[in-house]
C-alpha positions in Angstrom: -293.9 -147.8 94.4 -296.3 -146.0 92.2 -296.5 -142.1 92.3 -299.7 -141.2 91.9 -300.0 -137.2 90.8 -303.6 -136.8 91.4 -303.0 -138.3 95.1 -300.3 -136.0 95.2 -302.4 -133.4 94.5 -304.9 -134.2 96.9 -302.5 -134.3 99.4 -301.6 -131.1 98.3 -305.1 -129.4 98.8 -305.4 -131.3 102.2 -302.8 -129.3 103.7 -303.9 -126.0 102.2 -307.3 -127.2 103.9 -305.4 -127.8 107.4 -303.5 -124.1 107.4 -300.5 -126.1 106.3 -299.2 -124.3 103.7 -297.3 -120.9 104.4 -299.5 -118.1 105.0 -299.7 -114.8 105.8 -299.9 -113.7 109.5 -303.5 -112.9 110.5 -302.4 -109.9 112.3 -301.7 -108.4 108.9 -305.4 -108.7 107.6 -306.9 -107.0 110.6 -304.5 -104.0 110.9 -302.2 -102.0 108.1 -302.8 -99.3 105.4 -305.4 -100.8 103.6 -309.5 -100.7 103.3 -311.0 -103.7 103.1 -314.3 -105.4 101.0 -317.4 -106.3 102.5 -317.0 -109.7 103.8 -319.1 -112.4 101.6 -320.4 -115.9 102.3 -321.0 -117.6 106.2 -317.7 -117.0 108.4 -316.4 -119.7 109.8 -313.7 -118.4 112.6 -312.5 -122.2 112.9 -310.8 -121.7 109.5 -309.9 -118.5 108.8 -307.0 -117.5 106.5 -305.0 -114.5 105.5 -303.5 -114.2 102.2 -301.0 -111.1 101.6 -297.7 -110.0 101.3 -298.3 -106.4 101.8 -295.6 -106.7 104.6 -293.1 -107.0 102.2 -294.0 -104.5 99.7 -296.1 -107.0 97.1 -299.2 -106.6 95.1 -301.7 -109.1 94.6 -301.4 -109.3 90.1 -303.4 -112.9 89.7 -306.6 -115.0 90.9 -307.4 -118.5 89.7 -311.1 -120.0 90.8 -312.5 -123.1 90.6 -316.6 -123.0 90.9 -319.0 -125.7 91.3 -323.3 -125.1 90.5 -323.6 -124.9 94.9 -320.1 -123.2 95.9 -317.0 -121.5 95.2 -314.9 -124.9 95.8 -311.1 -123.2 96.0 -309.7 -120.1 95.2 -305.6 -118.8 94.9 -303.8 -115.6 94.2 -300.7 -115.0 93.1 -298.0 -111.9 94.0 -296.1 -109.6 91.8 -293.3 -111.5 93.0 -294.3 -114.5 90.8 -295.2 -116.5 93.9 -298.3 -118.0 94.4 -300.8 -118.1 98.3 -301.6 -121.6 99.3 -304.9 -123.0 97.2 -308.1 -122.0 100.2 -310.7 -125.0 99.6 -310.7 -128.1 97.7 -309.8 -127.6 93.8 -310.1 -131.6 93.4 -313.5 -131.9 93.9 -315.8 -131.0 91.3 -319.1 -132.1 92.1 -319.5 -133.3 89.4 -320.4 -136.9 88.0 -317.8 -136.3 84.3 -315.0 -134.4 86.9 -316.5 -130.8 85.3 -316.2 -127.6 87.0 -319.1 -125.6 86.5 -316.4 -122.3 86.1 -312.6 -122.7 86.4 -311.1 -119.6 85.7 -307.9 -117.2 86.0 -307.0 -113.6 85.1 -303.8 -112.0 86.0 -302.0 -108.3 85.1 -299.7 -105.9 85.8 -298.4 -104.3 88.9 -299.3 -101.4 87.1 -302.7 -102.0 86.1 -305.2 -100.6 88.7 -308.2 -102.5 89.3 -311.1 -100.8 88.6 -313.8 -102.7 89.9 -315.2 -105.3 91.8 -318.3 -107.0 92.9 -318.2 -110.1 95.6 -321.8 -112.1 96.4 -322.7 -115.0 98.3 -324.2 -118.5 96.9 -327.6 -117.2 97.3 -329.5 -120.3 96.1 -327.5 -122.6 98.4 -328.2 -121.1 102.0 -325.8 -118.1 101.4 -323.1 -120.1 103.1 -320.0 -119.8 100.9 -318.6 -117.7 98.1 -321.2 -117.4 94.9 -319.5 -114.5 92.6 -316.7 -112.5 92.0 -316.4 -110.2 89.1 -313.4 -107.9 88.6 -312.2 -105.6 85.7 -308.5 -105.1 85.3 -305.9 -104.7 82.8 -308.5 -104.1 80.4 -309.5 -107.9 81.2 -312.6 -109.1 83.4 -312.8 -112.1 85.6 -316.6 -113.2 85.6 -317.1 -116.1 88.1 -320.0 -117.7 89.8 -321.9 -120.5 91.4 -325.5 -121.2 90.4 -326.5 -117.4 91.7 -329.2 -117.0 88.5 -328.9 -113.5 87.7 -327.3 -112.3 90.9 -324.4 -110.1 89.8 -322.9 -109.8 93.6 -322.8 -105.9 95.2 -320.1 -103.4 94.2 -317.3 -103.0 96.7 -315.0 -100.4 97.2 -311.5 -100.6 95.3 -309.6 -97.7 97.5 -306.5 -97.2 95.7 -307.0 -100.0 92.6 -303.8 -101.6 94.2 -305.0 -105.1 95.1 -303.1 -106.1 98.4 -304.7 -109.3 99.5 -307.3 -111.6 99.8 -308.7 -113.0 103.6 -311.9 -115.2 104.4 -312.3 -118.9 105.8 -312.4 -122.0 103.7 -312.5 -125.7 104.2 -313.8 -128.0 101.6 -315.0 -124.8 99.9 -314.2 -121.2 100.2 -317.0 -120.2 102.9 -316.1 -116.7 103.4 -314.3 -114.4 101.6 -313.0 -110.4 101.2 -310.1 -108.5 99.5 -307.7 -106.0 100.5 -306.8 -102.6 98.5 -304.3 -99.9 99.4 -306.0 -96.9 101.3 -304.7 -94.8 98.4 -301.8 -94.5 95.7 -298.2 -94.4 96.8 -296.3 -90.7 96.8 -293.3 -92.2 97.9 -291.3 -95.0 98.7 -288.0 -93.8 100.7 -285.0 -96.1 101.5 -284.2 -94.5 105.5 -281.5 -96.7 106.7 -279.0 -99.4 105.3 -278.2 -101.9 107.6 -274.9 -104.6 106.4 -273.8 -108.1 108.1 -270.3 -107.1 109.2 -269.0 -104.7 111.8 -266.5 -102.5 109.8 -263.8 -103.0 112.3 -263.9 -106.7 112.1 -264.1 -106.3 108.2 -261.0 -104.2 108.0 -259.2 -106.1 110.5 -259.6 -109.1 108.7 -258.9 -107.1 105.3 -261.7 -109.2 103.6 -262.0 -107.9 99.7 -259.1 -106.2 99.6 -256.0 -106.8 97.6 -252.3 -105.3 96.4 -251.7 -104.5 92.6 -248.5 -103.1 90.8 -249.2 -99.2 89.6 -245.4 -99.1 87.8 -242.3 -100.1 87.8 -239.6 -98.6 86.3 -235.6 -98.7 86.7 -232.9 -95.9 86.1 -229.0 -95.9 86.2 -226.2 -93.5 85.9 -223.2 -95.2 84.2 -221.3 -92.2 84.7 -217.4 -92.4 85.3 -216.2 -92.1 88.4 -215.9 -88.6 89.6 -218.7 -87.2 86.9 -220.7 -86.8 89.9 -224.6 -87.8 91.7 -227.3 -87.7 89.1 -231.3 -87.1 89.7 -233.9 -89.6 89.0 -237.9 -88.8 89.2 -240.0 -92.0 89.6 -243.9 -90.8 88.7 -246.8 -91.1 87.0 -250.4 -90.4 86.8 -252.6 -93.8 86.2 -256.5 -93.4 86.1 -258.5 -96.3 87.7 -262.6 -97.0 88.0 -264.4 -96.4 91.4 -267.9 -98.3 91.0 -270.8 -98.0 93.8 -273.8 -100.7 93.2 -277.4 -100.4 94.9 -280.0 -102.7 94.1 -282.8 -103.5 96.1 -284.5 -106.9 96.1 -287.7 -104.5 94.5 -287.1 -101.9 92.9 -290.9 -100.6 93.0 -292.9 -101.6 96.1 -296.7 -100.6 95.5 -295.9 -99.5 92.6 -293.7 -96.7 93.6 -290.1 -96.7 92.8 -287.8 -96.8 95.7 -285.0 -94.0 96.2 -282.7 -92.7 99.4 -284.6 -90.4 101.4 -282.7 -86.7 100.7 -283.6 -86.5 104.5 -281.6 -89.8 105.8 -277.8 -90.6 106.2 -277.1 -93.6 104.3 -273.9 -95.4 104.0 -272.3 -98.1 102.6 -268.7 -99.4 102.8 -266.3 -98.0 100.3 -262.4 -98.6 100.6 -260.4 -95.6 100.6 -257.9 -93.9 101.6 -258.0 -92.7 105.7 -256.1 -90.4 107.8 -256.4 -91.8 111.5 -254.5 -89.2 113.9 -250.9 -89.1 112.5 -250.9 -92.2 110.7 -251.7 -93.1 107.4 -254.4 -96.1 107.0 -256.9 -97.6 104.3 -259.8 -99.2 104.8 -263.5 -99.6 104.5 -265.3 -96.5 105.7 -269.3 -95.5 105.3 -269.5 -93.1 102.3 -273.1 -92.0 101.7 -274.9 -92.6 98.9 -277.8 -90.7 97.2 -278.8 -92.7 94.4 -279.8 -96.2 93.6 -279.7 -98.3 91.0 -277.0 -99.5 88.5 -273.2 -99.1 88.6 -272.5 -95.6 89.2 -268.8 -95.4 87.7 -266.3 -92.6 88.2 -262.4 -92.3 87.6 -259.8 -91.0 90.3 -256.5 -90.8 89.5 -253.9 -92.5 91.3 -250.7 -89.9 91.3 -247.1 -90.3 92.9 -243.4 -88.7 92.4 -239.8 -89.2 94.0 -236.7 -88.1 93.5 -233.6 -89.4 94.1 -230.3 -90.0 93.8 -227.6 -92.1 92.0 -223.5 -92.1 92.3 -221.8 -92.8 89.3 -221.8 -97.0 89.0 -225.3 -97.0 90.7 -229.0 -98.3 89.7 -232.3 -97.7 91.3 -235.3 -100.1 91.0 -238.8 -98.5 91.7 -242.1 -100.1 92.4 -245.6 -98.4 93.0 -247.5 -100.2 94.4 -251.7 -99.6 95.9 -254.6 -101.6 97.8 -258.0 -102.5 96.1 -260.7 -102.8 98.1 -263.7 -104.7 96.6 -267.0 -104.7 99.1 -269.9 -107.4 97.9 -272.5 -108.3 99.9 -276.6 -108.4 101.1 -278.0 -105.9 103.1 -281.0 -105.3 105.2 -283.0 -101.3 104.0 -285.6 -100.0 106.4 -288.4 -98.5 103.5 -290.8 -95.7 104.5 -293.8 -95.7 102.6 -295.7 -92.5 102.4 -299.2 -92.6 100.9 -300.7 -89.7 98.7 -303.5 -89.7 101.7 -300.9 -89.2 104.4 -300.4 -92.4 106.0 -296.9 -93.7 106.7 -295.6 -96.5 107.3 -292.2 -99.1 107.2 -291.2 -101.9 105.1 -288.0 -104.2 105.6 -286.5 -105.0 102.6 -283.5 -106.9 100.8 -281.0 -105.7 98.9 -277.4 -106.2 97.3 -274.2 -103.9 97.4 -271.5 -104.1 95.6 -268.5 -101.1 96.0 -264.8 -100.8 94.2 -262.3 -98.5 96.0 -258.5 -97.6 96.1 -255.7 -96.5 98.5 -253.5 -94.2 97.3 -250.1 -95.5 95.3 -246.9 -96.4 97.8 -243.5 -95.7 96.2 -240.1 -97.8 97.1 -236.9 -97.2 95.5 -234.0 -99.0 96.2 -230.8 -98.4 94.8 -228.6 -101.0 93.7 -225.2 -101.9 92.0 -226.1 -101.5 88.0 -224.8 -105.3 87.3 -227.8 -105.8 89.8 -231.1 -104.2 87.5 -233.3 -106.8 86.0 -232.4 -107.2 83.2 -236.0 -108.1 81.8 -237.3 -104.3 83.1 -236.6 -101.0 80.8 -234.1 -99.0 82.3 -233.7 -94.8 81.9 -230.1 -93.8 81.7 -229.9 -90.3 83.8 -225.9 -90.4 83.0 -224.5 -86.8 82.3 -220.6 -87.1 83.0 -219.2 -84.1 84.2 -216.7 -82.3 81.7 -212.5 -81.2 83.5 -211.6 -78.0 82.7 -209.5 -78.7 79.5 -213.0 -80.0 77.9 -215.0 -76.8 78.8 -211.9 -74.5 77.6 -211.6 -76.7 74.3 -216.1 -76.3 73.9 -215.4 -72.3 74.4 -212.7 -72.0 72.4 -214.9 -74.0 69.2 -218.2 -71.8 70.2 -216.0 -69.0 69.6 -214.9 -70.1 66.2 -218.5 -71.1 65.0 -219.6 -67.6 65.8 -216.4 -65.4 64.4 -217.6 -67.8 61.1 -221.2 -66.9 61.1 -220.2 -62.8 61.5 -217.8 -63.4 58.3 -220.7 -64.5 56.6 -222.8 -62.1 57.1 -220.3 -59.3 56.4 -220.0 -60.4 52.9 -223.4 -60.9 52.1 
């Protein structure tokens, strides 16, 4: 079997003429925040589209166009998101006797690059029944397109905002209508209002998902006192520092433009393990901590701390282990946006993002005491021995503390 790429490409354009390939609801080119173009060209209501993605918080940053001398034969835009709207007309067919396009062009720019104008005009030598010219100045760039229009420069259309938000019109083997979409104005804010995550706290903590034990210390300790010297005191503790880390990141971190933040006004939580007193009874678990920042790792060190005492007969050993849960949270999540634009208007986006959390429980202590011939050998032990002197011993120390001083008063008398 041969593959043929320009049949593949024709087959290609042939479901972009049918409504095939994916496209934007129409719903969303009738009704939303934006100010629209003056409609150019004949429309045909049998094949209208709707090209935008302004649902989702994209900007329109590209437009290719493929012109013959009678019409405007297929044109595409692309998203800030690097994807690309379904070809509208035929971009095979050139009309042309040597497979020439009369103009085949394509500009693209930032998300932050405004547009600054535009001017749309019918084919106004062919029965003004399709596309004839589109001019547009952006980025410091300008797209200069037409159809055999003569002189006709197209009419100046309003830009709103400069933020280029889609494209709608209807197209078949050509483009026979067409009309962009701006943003009524410039975006003051972008505000993140509500965080919603796949899994029911309860069910995550029950299944203790993401969380594991770790070893803080260990430590042993024996008193190899003779019997009768008497019990000695052991203190098992420690301070040990250890990294929290909290992770936002939406799928877009601008949308319009704007840079999205947490509202100050909203309660927004995420699932960080901690520590938890329930009632009476000591528990750890995930819990929602809010957050007030996005971005990057936010990184901060807590301190796990612990101490006990205890204690050892003469002949005895104690083995100590501390011991603490960490609780690591990764996963998607579902933000509710609210767009607010500098003209007042407000509306809501739904938008992806990722989460990633590190916590820890506090430290748990065991000691266990043990026959000395019983300590592991491997682990460093503390001897807390201090035998206890008889009564002969601490006459004998008294008696030589005496001498040591009569000597020193000798001393000095002769000097």
């Amino acid at each position: 079997m041969v593959f043929s790429l320009k049949a593949a490409a024709k087959a290609a354009a042939l479901f972009s003429i049918l409504g095939l390939s994916a496209a934007a609801d129409m719903k969303l080119c009738n009704d939303g925040p934006f100010d629209k173009t003056k409609t150019v060209g004949r429309e045909n209501k049998n094949l209208l589209f709707c090209d935008t993605k302004w649902d989702q918080g994209k900007t329109v940053t590209g437009i290719e166009v493929w012109a013959t001398a009678s019409h405007f034969k297929a044109i595409q835009i692309s998203y800030s998101d690097g994807t690309k709207g379904p070809i509208r007309g035929d971009a095979l067919n050139t009309e042309d006797k040597d497979g020439n396009w009369l103009a085949h062009k394509y500009i693209s720019w930032k998300q932050s690059d405004p547009v600054r104008s535009v001017s749309l005009g019918s084919n106004i030598l062919n029965n003004n029944d399709g596309l004839g010219v589109v001019k547009m100045e952006v980025g410091g760039q300008t797209l200069d397109a037409k159809s055999n229009v003569g002189t006709f420069n197209g009419d100046p259309q309003l830009v709103s905002s400069g933020i280029l938000i889609g494209a709608f019109g209807s197209s078949g083997g050509f483009v026979e209508s067409f009309g962009l979409m701006f943003l009524k104005t410039t975006v003051g804010k972008a505000e993140i209002v509500e965080i919603k995550i796949p899994q029911n706290l309860e069910e995550l903590n029950k299944k203790q998902e993401g969380v594991e034990e770790f070893t803080v210390k260990t430590a042993q300790y024996k008193n190899s006192g003779k019997e009768g010297s008497g019990d000695q005191t052991f203190t098992f503790k420690s301070t040990t520092t250890y990294e929290t880390s909290t992770s936002l990141q939406q799928a877009n971190s601008h949308t319009f433009g704007a840079e999205v933040s947490i509202s100050a006004s909203a309660s927004v939580g995420i699932p960080i393990f901690a520590q938890a007193s329930i009632e009476t009874t000591a528990s750890t678990g995930f819990e929602n901590t809010e957050v007030s920042q996005m971005g990057s790792t936010k990184k901060s060190a807590d301190s796990l701390v612990f101490g006990q005492e205890g204690v050892l007969p003469p002949g005895k050993g104690a083995e100590c282990k501390a011991t603490a849960q960490r609780g690591t949270y990764d996963s998607d999540y579902s933000s509710r946006v609210r767009i607010t634009l500098d003209g007042g208007q407000q509306f809501f986006l739904d938008q992806p993002g990722h989460v990633r959390t590190v916590g820890f429980s506090d430290a748990q202590v065991d000691c266990k005491v043990v026959d000395i011939q019983e300590l592991d050998p491997e682990v460093p032990t503390k001897e807390i021995a201090g035998e206890k002197k008889d009564d002969d011993e601490k006459k004998d120390d008294g008696e030589e503390k005496k001498e040591e001083e009569e000597k020193k008063r000798a001393i000095a008398f002769k000097a």
